[in-house]
Steps between C-alpha positions, in 0.01 A plus 500: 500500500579264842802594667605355818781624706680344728731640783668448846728188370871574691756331735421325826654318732386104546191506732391858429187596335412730160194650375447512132249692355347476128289776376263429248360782208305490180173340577260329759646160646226378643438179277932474567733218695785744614828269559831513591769284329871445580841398280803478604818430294501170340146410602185497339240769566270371820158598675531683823172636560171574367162703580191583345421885481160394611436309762835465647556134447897439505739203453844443536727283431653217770862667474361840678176386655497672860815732429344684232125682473369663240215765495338789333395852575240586226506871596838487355495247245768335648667096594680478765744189584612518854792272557607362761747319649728555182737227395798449269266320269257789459755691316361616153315694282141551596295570244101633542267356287092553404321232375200504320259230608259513222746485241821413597711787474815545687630855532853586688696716644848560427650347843669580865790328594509375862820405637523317847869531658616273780 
């Protein structure tokens, strides 16, 4: 049924930038929060970022607020999280997530790691 897909996690250097992209299949998202959530080893899961498919209403959370925007191109049926300014600390596995706002479904994707390098 859903599937979301997410790609371009990989290695950057501290202060670079990466674009990852989350492709979403199986139905409308319209009535859908689509988020972005990080762990790294050790730590609990955390919010990153959030959007409603309609509307375009977004959050994020204080540790990437101004480094990191997230969007969506409904042509495409696709979240992006730009990141920016990269840090050691953002190292992890980003996962995509759709949210169901009437019922409270969560639906994931299976991950992209994103290693930052000094």
């Amino acid at each position: 049924q859903v599937q979301l897909v997410e790609s371009g996690g990989g290695l950057v250097e501290a202060g670079g930038s990466l674009r990852l992209s989350c492709t979403a299949s199986g139905r409308s998202f319209s009535a859908y929060a689509m988020g972005w959530f990080r762990q790294a080893p050790g730590k609990e899961r955390e919010f990153v970022a959030r959007i409603r498919w309609s509307g375009g209403n977004v959050e994020y959370s204080d540790s990437v607020k101004g480094r990191f925007t997230i969007s969506r191109e409904n042509v495409k049926n696709t979240v992006y999280l730009q990141m920016n300014s990269l840090k050691h600390e953002d190292t992890a596995l980003y996962y995509c997530s759709a949210h169901a706002l009437a019922y409270g479904t969560h639906y994931w994707g299976q991950g992209t790691q994103v290693t930052v390098s000094s």
